[in-house]
N, C-alpha and C positions, 0 to 999 in steps of 0.2 A: 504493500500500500504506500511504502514510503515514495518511488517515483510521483504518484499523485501529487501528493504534497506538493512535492517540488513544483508541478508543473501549473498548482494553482498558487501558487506564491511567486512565480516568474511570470507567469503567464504565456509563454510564449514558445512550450514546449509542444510541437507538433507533433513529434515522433507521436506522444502520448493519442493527440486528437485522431491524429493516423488509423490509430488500433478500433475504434469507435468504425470505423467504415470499413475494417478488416471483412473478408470472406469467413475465415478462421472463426469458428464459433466458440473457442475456447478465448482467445486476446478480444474478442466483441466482449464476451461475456465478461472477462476479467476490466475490463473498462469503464462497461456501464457500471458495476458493481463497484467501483471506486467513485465512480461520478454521483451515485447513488448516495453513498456515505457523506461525500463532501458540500452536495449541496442546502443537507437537511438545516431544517435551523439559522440558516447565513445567505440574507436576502444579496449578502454582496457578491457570493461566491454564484447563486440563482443567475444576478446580473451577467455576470463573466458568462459563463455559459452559454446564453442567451444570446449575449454581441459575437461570439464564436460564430455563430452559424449553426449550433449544433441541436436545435428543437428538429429540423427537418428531417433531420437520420434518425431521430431520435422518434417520430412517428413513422419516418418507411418501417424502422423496428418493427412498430408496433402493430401496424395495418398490416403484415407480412404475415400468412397464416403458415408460410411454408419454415420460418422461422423456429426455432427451438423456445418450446412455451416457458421457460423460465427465462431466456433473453424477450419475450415479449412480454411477460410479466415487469422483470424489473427497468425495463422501457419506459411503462406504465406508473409503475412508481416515481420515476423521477421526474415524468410530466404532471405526477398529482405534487408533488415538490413545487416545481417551478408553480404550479398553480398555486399556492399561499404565500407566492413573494408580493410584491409590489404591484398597483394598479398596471403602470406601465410595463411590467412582466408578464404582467396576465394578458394586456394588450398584444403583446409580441406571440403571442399562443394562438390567441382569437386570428389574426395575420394571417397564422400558417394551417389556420384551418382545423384544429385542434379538436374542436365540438364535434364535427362532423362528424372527425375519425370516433373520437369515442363514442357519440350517440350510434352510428353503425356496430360497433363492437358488441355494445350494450344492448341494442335489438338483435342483435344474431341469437338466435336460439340453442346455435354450437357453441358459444362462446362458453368457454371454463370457466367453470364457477368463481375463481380467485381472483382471474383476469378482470372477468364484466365485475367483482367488486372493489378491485382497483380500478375498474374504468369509469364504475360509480361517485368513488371518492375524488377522483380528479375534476368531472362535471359539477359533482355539488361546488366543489372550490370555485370556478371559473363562474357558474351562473351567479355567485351572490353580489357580481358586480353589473354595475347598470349598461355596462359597455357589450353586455354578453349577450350571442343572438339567438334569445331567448324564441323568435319567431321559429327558430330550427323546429322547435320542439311542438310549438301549436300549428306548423301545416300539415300534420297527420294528426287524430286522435289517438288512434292506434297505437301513439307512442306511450300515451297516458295509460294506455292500457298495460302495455307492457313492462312497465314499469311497476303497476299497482299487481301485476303478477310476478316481478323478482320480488316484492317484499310482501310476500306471502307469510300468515303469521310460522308456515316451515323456516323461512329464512332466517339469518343469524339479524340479532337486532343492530350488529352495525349497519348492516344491508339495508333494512327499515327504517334506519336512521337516515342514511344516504337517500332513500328516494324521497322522506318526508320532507327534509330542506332542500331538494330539489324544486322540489311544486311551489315554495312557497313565495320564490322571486318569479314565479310564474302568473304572478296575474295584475302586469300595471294597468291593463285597459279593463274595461268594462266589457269587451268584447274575448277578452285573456280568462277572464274571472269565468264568464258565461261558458267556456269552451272546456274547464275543468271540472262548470257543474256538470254540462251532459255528459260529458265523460266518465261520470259514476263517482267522483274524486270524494266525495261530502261522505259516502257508506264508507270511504278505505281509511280518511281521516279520522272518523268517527271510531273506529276500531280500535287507531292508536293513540287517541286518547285516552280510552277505557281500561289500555292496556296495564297503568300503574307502573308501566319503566319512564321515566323522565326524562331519557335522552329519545321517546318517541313522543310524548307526549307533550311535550313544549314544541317542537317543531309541526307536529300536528297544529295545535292551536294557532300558531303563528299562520298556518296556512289556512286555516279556517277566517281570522281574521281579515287576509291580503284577501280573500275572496268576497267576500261582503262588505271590504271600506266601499262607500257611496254606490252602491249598487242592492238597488230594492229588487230585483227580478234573483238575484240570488239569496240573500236576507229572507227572503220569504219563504223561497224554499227550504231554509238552513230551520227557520220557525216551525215548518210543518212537518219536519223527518224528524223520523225516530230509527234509534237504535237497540235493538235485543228487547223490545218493547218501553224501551222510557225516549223520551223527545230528547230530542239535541239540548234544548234551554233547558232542560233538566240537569243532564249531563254536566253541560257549564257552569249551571248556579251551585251544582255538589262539587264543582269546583275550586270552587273561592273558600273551601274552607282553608283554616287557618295550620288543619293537621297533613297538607300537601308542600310540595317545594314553591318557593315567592316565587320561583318563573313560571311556574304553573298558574298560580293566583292570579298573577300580573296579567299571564297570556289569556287566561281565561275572562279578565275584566277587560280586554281590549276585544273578546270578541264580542262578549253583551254590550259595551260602547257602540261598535261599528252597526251592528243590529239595530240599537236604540237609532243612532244617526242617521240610518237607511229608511229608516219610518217603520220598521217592521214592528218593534217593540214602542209603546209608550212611554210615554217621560211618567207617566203618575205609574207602572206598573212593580210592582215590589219587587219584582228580580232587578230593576234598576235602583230603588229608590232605598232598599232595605239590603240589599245584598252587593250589587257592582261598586254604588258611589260609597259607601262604608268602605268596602276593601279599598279601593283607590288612595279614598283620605289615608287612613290607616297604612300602606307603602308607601308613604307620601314621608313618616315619621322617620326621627334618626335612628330606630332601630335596625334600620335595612339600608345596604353601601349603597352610594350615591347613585350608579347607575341605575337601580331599579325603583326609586326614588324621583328622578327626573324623570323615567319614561311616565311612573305614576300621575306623575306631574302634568305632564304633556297629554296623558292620555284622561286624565280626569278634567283638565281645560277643555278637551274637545267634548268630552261627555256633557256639560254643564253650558256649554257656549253658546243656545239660542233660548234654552229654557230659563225664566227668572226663579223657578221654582227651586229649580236643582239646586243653581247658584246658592243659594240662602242656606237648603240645607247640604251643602259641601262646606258653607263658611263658618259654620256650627259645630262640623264634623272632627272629633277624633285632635283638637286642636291644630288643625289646617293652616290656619294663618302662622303663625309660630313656625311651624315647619317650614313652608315656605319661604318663612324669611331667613332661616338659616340654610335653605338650600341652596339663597342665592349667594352666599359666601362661599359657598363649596368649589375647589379647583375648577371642576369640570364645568365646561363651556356648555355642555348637556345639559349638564343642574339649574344655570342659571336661568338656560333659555326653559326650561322646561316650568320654573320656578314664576317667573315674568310672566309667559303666557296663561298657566293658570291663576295669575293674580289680574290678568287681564279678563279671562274671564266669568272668573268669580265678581269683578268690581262693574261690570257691564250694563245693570240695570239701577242696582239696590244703590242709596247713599248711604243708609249705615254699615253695607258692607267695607265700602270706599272707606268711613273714617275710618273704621276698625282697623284696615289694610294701615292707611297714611300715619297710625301712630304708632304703627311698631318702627322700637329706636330704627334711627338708619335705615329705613327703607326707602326715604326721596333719595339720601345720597347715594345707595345701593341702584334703585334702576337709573340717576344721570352717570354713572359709572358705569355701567349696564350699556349707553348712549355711545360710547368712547371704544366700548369692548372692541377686541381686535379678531373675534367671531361674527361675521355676518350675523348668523340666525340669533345670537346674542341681541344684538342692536334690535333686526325687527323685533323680537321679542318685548325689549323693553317699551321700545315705542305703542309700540298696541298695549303695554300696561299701562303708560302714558296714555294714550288715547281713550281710555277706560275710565281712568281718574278724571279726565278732563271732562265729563259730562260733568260733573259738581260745579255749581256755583259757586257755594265755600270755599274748595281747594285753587278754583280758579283765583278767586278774589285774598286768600291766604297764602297758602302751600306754595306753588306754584308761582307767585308772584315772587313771595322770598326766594325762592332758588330761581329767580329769571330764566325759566325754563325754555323758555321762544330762544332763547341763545342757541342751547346746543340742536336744539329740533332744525333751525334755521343754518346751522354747518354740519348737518346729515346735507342737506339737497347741494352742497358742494360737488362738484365733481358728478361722476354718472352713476348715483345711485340705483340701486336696483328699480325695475317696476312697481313690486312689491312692495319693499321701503319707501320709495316717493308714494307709493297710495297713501300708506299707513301718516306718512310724516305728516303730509296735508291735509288729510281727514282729521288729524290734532288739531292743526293749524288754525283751521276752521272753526272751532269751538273755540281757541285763545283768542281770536279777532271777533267773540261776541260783545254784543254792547257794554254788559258791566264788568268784560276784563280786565283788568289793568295793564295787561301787555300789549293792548290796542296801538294804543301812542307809539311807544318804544318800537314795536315792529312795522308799524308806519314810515318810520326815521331810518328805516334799516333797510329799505327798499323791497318793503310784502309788495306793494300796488304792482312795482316791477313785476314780479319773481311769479305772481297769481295772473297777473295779463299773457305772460309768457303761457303756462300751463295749460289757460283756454284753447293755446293751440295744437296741445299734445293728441297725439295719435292715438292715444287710449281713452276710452270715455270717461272713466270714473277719474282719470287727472282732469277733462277738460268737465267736468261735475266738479270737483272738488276746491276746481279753479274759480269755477263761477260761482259756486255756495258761498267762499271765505271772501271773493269781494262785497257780494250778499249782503254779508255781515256786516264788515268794513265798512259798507252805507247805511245801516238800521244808524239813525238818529245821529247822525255823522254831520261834522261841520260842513260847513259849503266849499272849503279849501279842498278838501277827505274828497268828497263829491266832485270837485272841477277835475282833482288830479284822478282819479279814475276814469274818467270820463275821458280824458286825455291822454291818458297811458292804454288805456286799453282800445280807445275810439270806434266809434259809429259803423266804421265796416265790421270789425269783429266782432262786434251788437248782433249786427243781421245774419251774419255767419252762425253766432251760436244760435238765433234764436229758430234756423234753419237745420240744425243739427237734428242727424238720424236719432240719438237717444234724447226719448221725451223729457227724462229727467235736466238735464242741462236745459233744454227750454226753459223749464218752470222756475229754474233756478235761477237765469238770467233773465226771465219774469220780475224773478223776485227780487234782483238786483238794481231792475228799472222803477220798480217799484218804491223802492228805498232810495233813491235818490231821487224820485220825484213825489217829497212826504212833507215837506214843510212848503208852507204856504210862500216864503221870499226865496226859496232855495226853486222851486217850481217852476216860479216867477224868472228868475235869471237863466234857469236849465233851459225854459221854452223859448226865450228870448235870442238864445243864441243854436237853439239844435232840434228847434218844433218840428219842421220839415224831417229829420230824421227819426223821431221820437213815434212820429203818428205815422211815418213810413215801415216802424217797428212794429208798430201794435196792429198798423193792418197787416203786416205778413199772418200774425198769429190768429189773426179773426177769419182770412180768409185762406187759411192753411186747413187740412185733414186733420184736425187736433182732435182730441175729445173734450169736454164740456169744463173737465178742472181746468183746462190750459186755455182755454178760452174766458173761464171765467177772470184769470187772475188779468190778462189782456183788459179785463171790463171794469176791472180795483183801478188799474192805470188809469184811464180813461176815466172814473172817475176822480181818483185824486186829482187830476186838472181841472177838469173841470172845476173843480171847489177849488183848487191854490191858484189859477189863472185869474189874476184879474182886469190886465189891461187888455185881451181877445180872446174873442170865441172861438178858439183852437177847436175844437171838438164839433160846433155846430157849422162852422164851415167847411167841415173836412162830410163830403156824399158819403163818399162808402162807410165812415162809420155810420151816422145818423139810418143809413139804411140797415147794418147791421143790427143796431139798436132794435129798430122797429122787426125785421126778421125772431130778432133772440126773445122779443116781449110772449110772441106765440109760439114757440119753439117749443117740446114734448119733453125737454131737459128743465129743472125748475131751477137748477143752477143757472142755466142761461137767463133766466127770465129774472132771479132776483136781482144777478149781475146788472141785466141793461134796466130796472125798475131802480136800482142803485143810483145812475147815472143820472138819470132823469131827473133826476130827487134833486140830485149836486145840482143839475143845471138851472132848475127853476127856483135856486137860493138866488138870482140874481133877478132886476125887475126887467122888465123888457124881453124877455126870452120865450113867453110862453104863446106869441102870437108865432114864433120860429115854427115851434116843435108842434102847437094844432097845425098849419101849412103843411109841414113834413109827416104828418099822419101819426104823428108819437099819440095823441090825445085817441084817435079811433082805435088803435090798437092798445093801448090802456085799457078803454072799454070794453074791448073783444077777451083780453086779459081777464078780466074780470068776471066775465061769464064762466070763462073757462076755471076758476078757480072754486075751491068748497067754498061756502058762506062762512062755514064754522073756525076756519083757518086764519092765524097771524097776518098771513101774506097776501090776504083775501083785505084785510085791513088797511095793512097797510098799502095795498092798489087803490082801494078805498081813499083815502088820506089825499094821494096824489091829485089823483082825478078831481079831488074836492078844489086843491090849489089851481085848477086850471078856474073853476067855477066862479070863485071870487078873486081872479087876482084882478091885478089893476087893466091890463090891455083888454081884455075881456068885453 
């Protein structure tokens, strides 16, 4: 063995590489069998290897049936080796075609027994990376089959072991997941969880789980099967007891999660509510090493994240907040993020959940450190705990002020932030820019109006949303300075452009932004004064656009707000196409429409001289027509009432 040595510490001994491509089945053999030795364990010696050239001979080996079966055995072995080195090792595998050979090996039905379970162990290694062409394996079923027949309960439990973490990087699409249920995959899983060895039954679980995250067409059927007569959610809920292994618990609470999240399972159902979110809380504590801790984490976040119910009782649970906040002290980049996210959202609805969170010591300064972390998922993490917090008025107008939080959120969007993290940063952003923030000013000065007119023009909708929400803001009850530089930073074409945008939500929200700057009666006054023409050029796109009746309505607030804050022109009653929409919306089948344009009307005949306008224009017939049209017994019926009366005694009359 001593020549090896040598020639992996010079590197540069050929002779030795020579014998590896010998005819001589005795110098092959004695070769591989050193190469074997040398590269267990030493991703550096894997690398050497690898840059040789020598993976390629090293599957002619193996694919070779004419071969001497212990030179393709230990072939085998050194390619399940090089398979547990480095991504970029496994990548040089993938390359040379690797998968192929052994999925062939592994369906041959000749194949010796020792071989196909080293060709087993090599596959498992190679698929649990995302680079791996996993598609090999879903364009036959038959492979699934085959498989679920090497790890027959006859077969040795490593072999069971190897096919069960085989399946489980097997299903990232929804159409992955679907191809394992028809495949019978749910009865073979089911088996080995039942089985009580833990090196089958955590990998079971793990594949039950990849098969049901956000896929209801599988979740449903995981709900209705049974096994040996008891149901799968049986199965799983005897599995969170406390007398089995924590990756069992764990893996079994992430499959009741992914079910509850699929809609299969209800949030009020006690396998959830009495059984999963207890365990979660509970791995959540410092009696369990960090890892299993943080996935708790991460996976009782997702459990808890739309329901306000959960939330409350997860934040009750088992001393949850506590844990949490010592998880996020913990080394691993896992913990913290896992830590954040379920403090995100636990704090989602509730505000006494939020103070309870914000008083444990050091938790502002833990997630703005959190902000800095040099772990991506770290950072969103924090941010969406941040974003969480930030629904509180109090913590806005306290907490949040004190740690001038708009700092560091505002040198995240530095540089090219992920997608992801730019949603999250500005959907914060957007609540610090509400009227009784006190960071309003400060990120005014610091160039938001810029940084938010830019984003309207982003190529993904929920930034050009998130861009027009926080201007939104930025105008509720805003100086007229706040208002001019918006108005000008963002300008009148890019108005029209969102207000023309495919998702309706950015319409409404740049609605609402027009809205808010045309809200005070002297502010109205100077806006129309210099940008009427564009303004009523705005509001008819939306009136005579395909909208539905909320996005029309809010078109009808605008249009009334002038009306009442205009006072040196009748902007509105000179402009046809409203005045006619008006009259259209009074008899319209939507009563949103009708309060809307009844709204206007009301505005317009607060001034004298106006009412000889709108009988000419038909507003007063249609009032009346209105009026038929509506119950006697009804507010609105009233208040049309009311109107029509002002036409009756005003002064043109």
């Amino acid at each position: 063995m001593e020549p090896f040595a040598c020639f992996m510490d010079v590197e540069n001994s050929r002779s030795y590489i020579d014998e590896l491509y010998s005819e001589d089945t005795y110098k092959c053999q004695e070769a591989i069998v050193c190469l074997k030795n040398a590269v267990i364990g030493s991703n550096k010696k894997k690398g050497s290897v690898i840059s040789q050239g020598i993976v390629p001979r090293l599957i002619t080996l193996l694919r070779d049936e004419a071969k001497d079966p212990n030179l393709r055995l230990d072939a085998a072995i050194v390619i399940g080796s090089l398979a547990k080195g480095t991504e970029s090792q496994v990548h040089s595998l993938i390359y040379y075609e690797t998968v192929q050979v052994l999925l062939a090996i592994v369906m041959n039905h000749a194949t010796e027994r020792r071989l196909m379970e080293t060709c087993l162990g090599a596959l498992k290694s190679i698929l649990q990376y995302p680079i791996a062409p996993i598609d090999l394996l879903h364009a036959n079923l038959g492979n699934f089959h085959r498989l679920m027949q090497l790890a027959s309960p006859d077969s040795s439990i490593q072999c069971q072991a190897y096919v069960a973490n085989i399946f489980v990087p097997l299903c990232h699409t929804s159409q992955q997941q679907k191809n394992l249920c028809q495949a019978n995959v749910i009865p073979f899983i089911t088996r080995l969880m039942t089985s009580q060895i833990t090196v089958l039954q955590v990998p079971a679980l793990k594949c039950l789980a990849a098969m049901c995250f956000t896929n209801k067409y599988v979740s449903d059927v995981v709900c209705m099967a049974s096994y040996e007569e008891r149901f799968i959610l049986d199965i799983l809920t005897a599995l969170l007891s406390r007398t089995n292994d924590v990756q069992i618990q764990l893996s079994a609470s992430r499959c009741l999660t992914y079910l509850h999240r699929s809609g299969s399972i209800r949030a009020d159902d006690y396998k959830i509510v009495y059984k999963t979110l207890p365990s979660l809380a509970r791995l959540c504590s410092e009696n369990f090493d960090e890892e299993t801790r943080a996935t708790a984490a991460e996976t009782l976040a997702y459990l808890a994240e739309i329901d306000s119910e959960l939330q409350r009782l997860a934040a009750i649970s088992n001393h949850l907040v506590c844990s949490l906040a010592s998880l996020i002290r913990c080394q691993s980049p896992l913990s913290r993020q896992g830590a954040f996210r379920c403090f995100a959202s636990l704090a989602a609805n509730d505000e006494d959940i939020r103070k309870r969170i914000i008083e444990m010591d050091g938790l502002m300064e833990g997630v703005l450190n959190g902000l800095k972390d040099t772990c991506p998922e770290v950072r969103l993490s924090a941010v969406r705990c941040l974003h969480s917090l930030s629904r509180s008025v109090q913590l806005l107008r306290t907490t949040f002020q004190d740690h001038s939080v708009w700092r560091p959120l505002m040198d995240l969007l530095v540089g090219e932030p992920s997608l992801e993290l730019l949603t999250v940063v500005t959907s914060t952003i957007c609540n610090l820019l509400l009227e009784f923030s006190p960071a309003k000013e400060p990120m005014l000065e610091s160039g938001a109006v810029e940084m938010l007119s830019e984003l309207t023009k982003h190529g993904d909708a929920a930034l050009r949303l998130n861009g027009s929400w926080a201007l939104m803001n930025m105008a509720f009850q805003a100086e007229q300075h706040v208002k001019s530089k918006i108005i000008n930073t963002l300008g009148t074409d890019r108005i029209f452009q969102l207000l023309g945008d495919s998702d309706e939500r950015v319409i409404m929200k740049t609605l609402g932004l027009l809205r808010n700057l045309l809200s005070n009666t002297l502010h109205i006054e100077i806006i129309m004064s210099e940008h009427s023409s564009e303004v009523l050029r705005a509001v008819n796109l939306v009136l005579d656009g395909p909208h539905p009746p909320e996005v029309k309505e809010q078109a009808l607030i605008i249009i009334s707000n002038i009306t009442a804050g205009a006072r040196d022109k009748d902007y509105v009653l000179e402009n046809e196409n409203i005045i006619r929409k008006i009259r259209e919306f009074l008899i319209a089948s939507d009563q949103k429409l009708q309060m809307g344009a009844l709204f206007v009307v009301r505005n317009l005949m607060e001034k004298s001289g106006r009412q000889k306008m709108l009988r000419e224009s038909g507003i007063l017939a249609h009032l009346e027509q209105l009026l038929h049209m509506t119950p006697r017994d009804s507010q609105f019926y009233e208040d049309i009432r009311q109107v029509i009366l002002r036409f009756d005694f005003s002064e043109d009359h």
